[in-house]
C-alpha positions as CSV (number, residue, x, y, z in Angstrom):
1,X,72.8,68.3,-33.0
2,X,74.8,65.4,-31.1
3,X,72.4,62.2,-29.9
4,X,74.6,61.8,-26.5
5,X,74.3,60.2,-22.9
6,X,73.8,63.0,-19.7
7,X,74.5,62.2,-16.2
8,X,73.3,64.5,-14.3
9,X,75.0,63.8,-10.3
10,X,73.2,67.8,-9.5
11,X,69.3,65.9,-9.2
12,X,70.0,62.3,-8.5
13,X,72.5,60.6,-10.6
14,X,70.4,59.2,-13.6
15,X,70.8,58.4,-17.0
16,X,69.5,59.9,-19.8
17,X,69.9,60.3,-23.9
18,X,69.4,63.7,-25.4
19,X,70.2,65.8,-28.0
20,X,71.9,68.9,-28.1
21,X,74.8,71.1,-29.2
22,X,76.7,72.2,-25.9
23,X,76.3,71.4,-22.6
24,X,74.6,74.4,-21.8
25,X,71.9,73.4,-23.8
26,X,71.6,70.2,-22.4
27,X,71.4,72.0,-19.2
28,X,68.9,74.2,-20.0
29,X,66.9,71.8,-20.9
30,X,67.1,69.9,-17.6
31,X,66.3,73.1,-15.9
32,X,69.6,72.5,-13.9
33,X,71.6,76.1,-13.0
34,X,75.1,75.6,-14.0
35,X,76.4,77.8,-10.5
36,X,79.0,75.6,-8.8
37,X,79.0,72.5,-11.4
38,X,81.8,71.2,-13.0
39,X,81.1,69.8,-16.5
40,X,82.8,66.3,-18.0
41,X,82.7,65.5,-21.5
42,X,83.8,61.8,-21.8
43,X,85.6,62.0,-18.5
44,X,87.3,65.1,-19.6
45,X,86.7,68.5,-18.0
46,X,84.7,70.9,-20.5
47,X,83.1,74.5,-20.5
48,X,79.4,75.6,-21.4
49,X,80.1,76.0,-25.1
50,X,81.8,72.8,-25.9
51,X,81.2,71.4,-29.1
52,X,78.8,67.9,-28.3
53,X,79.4,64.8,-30.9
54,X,77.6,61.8,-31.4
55,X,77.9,59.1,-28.7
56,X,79.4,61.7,-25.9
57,X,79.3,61.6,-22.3
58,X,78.1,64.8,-20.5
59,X,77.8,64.6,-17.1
60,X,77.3,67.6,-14.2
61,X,78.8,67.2,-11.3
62,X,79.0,69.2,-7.9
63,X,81.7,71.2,-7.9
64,X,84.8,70.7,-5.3
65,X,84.4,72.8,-2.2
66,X,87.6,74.6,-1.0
67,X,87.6,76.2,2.4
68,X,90.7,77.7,4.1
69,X,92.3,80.9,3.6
């Protein structure tokens, strides 16, 4: 399992260490729902099942709105 750093911008924005092997786990955990969030992994746009090392950031973030047709 990866010691890394979440940010979490779906409940408030903060900060936290955790452990865990993808960011579905680390959302789980969180008890956050994964329906319109976009996932980073050290700035970079990753899926569910990514692979987590050591020392990443994982952060959730709202996912863009597109309107229009």
């Amino acid at each position: 399992m990866a010691n890394v750093q979440v940010i979490s911008y779906t409940n408030g924005g903060g900060s936290r260490d955790m452990v865990g092997d993808r960011p579905i786990d680390l959302a789980k955990e969180m008890d956050i729902t994964l329906t319109g969030v976009a996932i980073f992994v050290n700035e970079e746009p990753a899926t569910q099942g990514q692979n987590l090392h050591d020392d990443d950031v994982v952060s959730f973030q709202q996912d863009k709105v597109s309107s229009g047709a």
